[in-house]
Residue, then its C-alpha position, 0 to 999 in steps of 0.5 A: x442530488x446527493x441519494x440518501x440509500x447510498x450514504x456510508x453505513x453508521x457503523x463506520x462512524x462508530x469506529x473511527x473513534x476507537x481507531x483514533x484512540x488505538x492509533x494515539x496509544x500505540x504510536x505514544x507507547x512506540x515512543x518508549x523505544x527511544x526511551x529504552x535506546x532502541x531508536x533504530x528499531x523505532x524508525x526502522x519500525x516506524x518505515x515498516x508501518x509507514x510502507x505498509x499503509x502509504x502503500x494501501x493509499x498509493x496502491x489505490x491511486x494506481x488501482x483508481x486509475x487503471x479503473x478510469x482506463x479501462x472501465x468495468x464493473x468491478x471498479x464502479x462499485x469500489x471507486x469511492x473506497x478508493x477515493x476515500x483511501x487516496x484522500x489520505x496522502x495529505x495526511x501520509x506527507x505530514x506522517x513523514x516528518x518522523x522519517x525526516x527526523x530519523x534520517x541518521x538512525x535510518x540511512x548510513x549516507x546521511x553520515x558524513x564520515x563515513x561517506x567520506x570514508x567509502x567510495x561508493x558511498x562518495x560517488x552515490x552522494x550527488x542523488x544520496x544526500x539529505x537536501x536532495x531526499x527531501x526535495x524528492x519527497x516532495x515531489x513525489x508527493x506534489x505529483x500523487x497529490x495533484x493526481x488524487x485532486x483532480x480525480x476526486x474532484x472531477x468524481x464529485x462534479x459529476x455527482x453534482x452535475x451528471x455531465x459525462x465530459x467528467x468520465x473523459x477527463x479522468x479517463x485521459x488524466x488516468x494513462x499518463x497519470x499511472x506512468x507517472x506513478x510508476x516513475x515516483x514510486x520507482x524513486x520513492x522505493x529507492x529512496x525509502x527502502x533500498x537505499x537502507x542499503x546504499x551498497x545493494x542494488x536491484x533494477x526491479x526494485x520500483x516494479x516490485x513496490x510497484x506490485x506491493x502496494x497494488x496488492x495492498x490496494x485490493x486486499x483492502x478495498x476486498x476485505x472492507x467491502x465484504x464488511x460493506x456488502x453485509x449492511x445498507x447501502x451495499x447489501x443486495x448491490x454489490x454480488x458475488x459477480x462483483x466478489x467474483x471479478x475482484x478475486x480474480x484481480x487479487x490473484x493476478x495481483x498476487x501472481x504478479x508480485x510473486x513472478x518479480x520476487x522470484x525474478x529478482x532472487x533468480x538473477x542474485x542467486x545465478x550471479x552470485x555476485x557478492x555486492x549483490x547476495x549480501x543483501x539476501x545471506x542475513x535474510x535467510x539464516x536464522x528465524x529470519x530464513x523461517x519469516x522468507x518461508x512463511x512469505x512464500x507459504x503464506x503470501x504466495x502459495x496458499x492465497x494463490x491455491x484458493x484464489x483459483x477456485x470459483x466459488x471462493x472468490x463468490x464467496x465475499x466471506x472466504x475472499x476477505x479471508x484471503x484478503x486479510x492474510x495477504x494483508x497480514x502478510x505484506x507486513x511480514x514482507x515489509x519486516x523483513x525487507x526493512x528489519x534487518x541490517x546487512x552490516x550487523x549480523x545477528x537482529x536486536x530481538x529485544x526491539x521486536x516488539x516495536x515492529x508490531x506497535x508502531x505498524x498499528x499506531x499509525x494504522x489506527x490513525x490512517x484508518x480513522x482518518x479515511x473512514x472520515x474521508x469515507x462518510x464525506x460522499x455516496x457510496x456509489x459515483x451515482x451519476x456515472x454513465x456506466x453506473x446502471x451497468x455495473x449495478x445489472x452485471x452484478x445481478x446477472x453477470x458471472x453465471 
């Protein structure tokens, strides 16, 4: 039986409208980049925004996983976030259909003289073709789907029926299930975002994506929960313990993320191999060199500065703040990774404006859409057999 105490928080039916109006009006005045003949901005921003929030919704599978494996209080308390969050990918494969209709804009290998033209191009064209990329596509979304349904579907079966045989399902469905994460998102990366480039290469490509969007992940559900914690249900339920216990996720988060950058520079730059660091020369020269500054103060240094300290991360205030700029950050990131083209050498400043648009067009309808995914179930997985354990660890646990 379904606990009233436990049901979404009215405040976040009040806005999914407003997300739902932001989101229609920003993606429709986005379109006025291809009115202005700005269609490569508008896809190149249109790939930015969709990384982004496809990495929240991915980065949460993995997050909901690794929580199945390995348990803990931490994760009893924010698994229907991250249910909800996952039960957006339907939505992400229609939101998709934009980049398939962008292909030419976007990939120089969809073009067929100049494939015909260049010899890595030819003998990159039996995995960089347009067939091919589509089928993938759907694969890697056949795979996280099936994932997402199973997980939230054995969850919900167990709110109804209290058998624990639900927990040892997901439990065993959750380790080759993130294997298999880290596979797709390994080829998604590739395909979506490396391959802007399909001179360029890096081997840690997929891990730093990876890392990216678990990072998305908890950033979010942290910064949703420490609104979440200040209203009914969650008040009094979920502690500083429980605050005190993510923060120290998000900062291994954010130090992973930081090592597989610094590893991917470190080997281009001691190479210095050209078909390798002219990925790297446009993207530090200019106030393009200024944006990597600003990712490594801001993404990097100072999170991971107040990440160390204890009562910060007790603090569900302080830690949503943290959690915001590292949002705020990834977007950075992600401009600069997708934004600019290694075969133009100075960027289009007057389609700037679109990286800030469509980034918020299409969060506003990926926001409204989980926040209805949000309200369909208790806030807490009440009959879980580790749930009373979780709820004691946030009274007594971390002093």
């Amino acid at each position: 039986m379904v606990d009233a105490t436990y049901t979404t928080p009215p405040e976040v039916g009040r806005y999914q409208t407003p997300a739902l109006v932001v989101g229609v009006v920003f993606l429709a005045l986005s379109l006025l980049g291809l009115l202005l003949h700005q269609t490569d901005n508008f896809f190149r921003a249109y790939l930015m925004g969709y990384l982004f929030w496809t990495g929240i919704a991915l980065g949460s599978l993995a997050v909901l996983m690794l929580q199945h494996l390995t348990g803990g209080a931490w994760g009893m308390v924010i698994r229907r976030v991250l249910e909800s969050s996952t039960r957006t990918l339907p939505l992400l494969l229609l939101l998709f259909v934009p980049i398939i209709l962008g292909m030419h804009s976007l990939y120089e290998w969809t073009h067929q003289d100049k494939v015909n033209s260049d010899e890595i191009l030819k003998e990159k064209s039996v995995y960089l073709n347009i067939p091919f990329f589509a089928a993938r596509v759907l694969i890697y979304f056949a795979i996280w789907l099936s994932l997402m349904y199973l997980l939230n579907k054995w969850s919900g079966e167990q709110d109804r029926t209290a058998e624990q045989r639900y927990s040892r399902q997901m439990r065993m469905l959750s380790g080759p299930g993130l294997v298999l994460f880290v596979l797709t998102v390994t080829f998604a990366s590739i395909d979506w975002a490396m391959s802007l480039d399909p001179h360029w290469f890096s081997t840690i490509w997929g891990l730093l994506f990876v890392a990216q969007w678990g990072l998305s992940s908890f950033a979010f559900v942290i910064a949703l929960m420490a609104l979440l914690s200040t209203r009914a249900p969650f008040k009094g339920v979920v502690s500083p313990a429980h605050f005190h216990d993510l923060g120290k996720l998000l900062l291994a988060f954010v130090m992973v993320w930081a090592y597989f950058n610094f590893s991917q520079y470190l080997i281009i730059w001691s190479g210095n191999i050209p078909e390798e660091t002219k990925w790297f020369i446009p993207r530090q020269r200019g106030w393009l060199g200024a944006v990597a500054i600003l990712v490594i103060i801001f993404h990097f240094a100072l999170p991971f500065l107040m990440l160390l300290s204890r009562d910060l991360k007790r603090n569900a205030r302080l830690l949503a703040g943290v959690a915001g700029l590292v949002l705020l950050m990834r977007l950075v990131d992600l401009f600069w990774i997708v934004a600019p083209r290694t075969d133009k050498t100075n960027f289009d400043l007057s389609g700037l404006w679109l990286y800030f648009v469509a980034p918020i067009g299409l969060g506003g309808i990926w926001l409204w859409y989980f926040a209805t995914q949000l309200r369909k179930r208790p806030l807490l997985p009440l009959n879980d057999p580790y749930l009373e354990e979780a709820l004691e660890h946030g009274k007594h646990g971390g002093h």
